[in-house]
N, C-alpha and C positions, 0 to 999 in steps of 0.2 A: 779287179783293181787296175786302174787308167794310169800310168803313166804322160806327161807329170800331173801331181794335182794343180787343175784349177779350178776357179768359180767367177761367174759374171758381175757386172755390175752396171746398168747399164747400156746392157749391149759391147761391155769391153771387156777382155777376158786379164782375170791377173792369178798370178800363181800363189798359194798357199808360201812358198818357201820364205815371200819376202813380210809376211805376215807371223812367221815362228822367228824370223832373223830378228823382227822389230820387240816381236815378244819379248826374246831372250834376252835380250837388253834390257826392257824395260823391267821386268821380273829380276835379274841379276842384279841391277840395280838398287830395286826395293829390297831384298835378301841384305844386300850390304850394309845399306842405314838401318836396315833392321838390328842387325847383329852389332853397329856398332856403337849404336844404343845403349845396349846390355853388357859391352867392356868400359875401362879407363883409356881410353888411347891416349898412349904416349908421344902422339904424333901429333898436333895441332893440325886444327882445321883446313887451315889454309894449307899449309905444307902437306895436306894430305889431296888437299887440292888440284896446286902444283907437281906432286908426285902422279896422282892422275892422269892430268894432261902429257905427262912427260911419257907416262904409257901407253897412250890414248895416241899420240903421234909416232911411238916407235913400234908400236902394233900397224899401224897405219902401211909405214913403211916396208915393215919385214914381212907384212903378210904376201905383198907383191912380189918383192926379188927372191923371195921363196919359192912362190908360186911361177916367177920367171923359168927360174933354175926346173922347173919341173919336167919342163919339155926344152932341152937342152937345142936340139935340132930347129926347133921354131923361134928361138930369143931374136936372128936375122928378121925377121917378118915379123914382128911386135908394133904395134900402134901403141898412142898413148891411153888408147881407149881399152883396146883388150891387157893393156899394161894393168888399169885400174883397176879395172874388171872383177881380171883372174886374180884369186886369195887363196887364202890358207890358215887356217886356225894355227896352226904348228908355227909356223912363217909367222903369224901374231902374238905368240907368247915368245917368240924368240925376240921379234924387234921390242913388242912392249918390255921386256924383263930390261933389254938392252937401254932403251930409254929410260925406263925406272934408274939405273945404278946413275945415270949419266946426269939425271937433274936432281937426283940425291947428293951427289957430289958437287955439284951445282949450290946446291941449298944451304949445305952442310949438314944435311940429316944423315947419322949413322947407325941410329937405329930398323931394323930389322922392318921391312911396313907392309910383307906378303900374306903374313896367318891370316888376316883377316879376309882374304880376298878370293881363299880358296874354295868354300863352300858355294857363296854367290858365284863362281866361275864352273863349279859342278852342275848348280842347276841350270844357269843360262845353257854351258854346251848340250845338256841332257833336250832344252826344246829346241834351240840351235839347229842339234844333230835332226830333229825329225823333220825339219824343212827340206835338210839337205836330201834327207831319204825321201821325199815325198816328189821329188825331181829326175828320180828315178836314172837311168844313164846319160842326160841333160845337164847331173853337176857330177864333176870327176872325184864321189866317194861311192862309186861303185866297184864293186869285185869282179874279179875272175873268172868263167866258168868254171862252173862246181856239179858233183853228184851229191856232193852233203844236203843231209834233209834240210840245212836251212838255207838253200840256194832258193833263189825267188825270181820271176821274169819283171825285171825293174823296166820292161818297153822295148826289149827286143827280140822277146822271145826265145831266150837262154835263160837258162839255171844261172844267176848267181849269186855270188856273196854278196850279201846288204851290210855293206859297209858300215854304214851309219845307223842301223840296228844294233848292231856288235858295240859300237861306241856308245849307244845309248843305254847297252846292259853294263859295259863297264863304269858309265856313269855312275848309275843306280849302286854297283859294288863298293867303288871309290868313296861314294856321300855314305852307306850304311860304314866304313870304314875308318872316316873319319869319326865320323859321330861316335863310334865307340872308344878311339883313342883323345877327345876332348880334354876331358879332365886328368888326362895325363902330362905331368910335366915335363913338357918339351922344350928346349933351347927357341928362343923369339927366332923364330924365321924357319925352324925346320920344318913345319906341315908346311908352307908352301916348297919348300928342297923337297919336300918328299912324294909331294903333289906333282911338280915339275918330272921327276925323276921317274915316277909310275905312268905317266902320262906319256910323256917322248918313250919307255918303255914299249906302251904298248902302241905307239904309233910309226915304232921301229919294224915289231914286227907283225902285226896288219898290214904293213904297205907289201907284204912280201903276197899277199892275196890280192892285191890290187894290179890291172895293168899300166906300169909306170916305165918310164925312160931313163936309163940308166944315166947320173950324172957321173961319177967315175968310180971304177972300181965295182962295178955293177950293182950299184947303192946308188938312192933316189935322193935328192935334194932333200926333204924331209928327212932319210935314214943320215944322210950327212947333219943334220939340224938335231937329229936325236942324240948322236957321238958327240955334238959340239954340248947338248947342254950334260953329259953325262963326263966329260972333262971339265967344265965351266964347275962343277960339283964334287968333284975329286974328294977333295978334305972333307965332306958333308959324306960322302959316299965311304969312305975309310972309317971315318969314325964312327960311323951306325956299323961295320961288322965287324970293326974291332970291338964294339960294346957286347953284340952278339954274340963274340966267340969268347969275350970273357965270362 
């Protein structure tokens, strides 16, 4: 296995990654009018529209100053180009969530508009993730050296952790997880809190097998991004153990 994949066209070569990035999108998208087909949405068209785009630019945004923040030591030496560039899935659901409240309030829409969003965002990051894995130590979701059996030479001829395999298994746990708690009645909005909340979970502690830069407190930009939406959550997070322990 060649580190990264490509294939020609041509005589030009281009990478498989941007091929699973375009997928996922297109796919997460069909997934969405698929499912939202088969509910009432209490959110009009349009407003579901504009809510879109409000996350569509605040993903835009936070993917970058996340992914700034990652290598703290290099922000000095930044172009506008490797500004763009360099992203972050994580850094993307923080700025889109962030945009969401903002052109919600904007709107005046106060109803709840995430449930919907969460399964199509399962399966988009599930092919997502395998571009990223297929670029092997070329895109920074690669791991650590490792002697664990699931250590892999991603192109430099070390054992390590395949980051983006790990994510794609927790994919697959997450979608078989929701699918069983569907028909359960949950307060509008909480599978996405809950989604958000097992997600920066485990993207808190994965970064800890990754070679990252410490932003402060020997925590990564992303494990800061994990605490922010795990406070951003608080009342959501209380009320699901205080249900728990009663």
């Amino acid at each position: 296995m060649t580190f990264p994949f490509q294939f020609e066209i041509f005589e030009k070569t281009f990478y498989w990654h941007f091929v699973f990035e375009t997928l996922a999108f297109f796919v997460g998208i069909r997934v969405y009018y698929f499912l939202k087909k088969r509910i009432q949405d209490p959110i009009s068209d349009t407003n579901r529209l504009i809510i879109m785009i409000g996350a569509m630019i605040g993903a835009l945004i936070g993917s970058r100053v996340i992914a700034l923040f990652e290598n703290p030591s290099q922000i000095a030496h930044q172009t506008f180009l490797t500004l763009y560039q360099n992203k972050t899935v994580a850094g993307g659901f923080l700025g889109g969530l962030m945009g969401v409240e903002l052109i919600k309030k904007c709107i005046g829409v106060k109803i709840a508009s995430g449930d919907l969003y969460v399964i199509p965002i399962i399966v988009a990051l599930f092919i997502g993730r395998f571009g990223c894995f297929s670029m092997g130590i070329a895109e920074p979701t690669f791991g650590n050296e490792t002697t664990f059996f699931t250590g892999m030479n991603l192109g430099d001829g070390l054992k390590r952790h395949p980051i983006a395999l790990y994510e794609m298994v927790f994919m697959v746990l997450l979608f078989i997880f929701f699918e069983k708690i569907k028909n359960k009645k949950l307060i509008n909005g909480d599978r996405f809190k809950l989604f958000m909340v097992l997600y920066f979970l485990f993207r808190f502690l994965v970064e800890f097998l990754k070679p990252y830069e410490p932003l402060f407190l020997n925590l990564s930009s992303i494990q800061w991004s994990s605490l922010f939406i795990f406070g951003y959550y608080w009342k959501f997070l209380f009320r699901i153990f205080a249900l728990k322990n009663n």
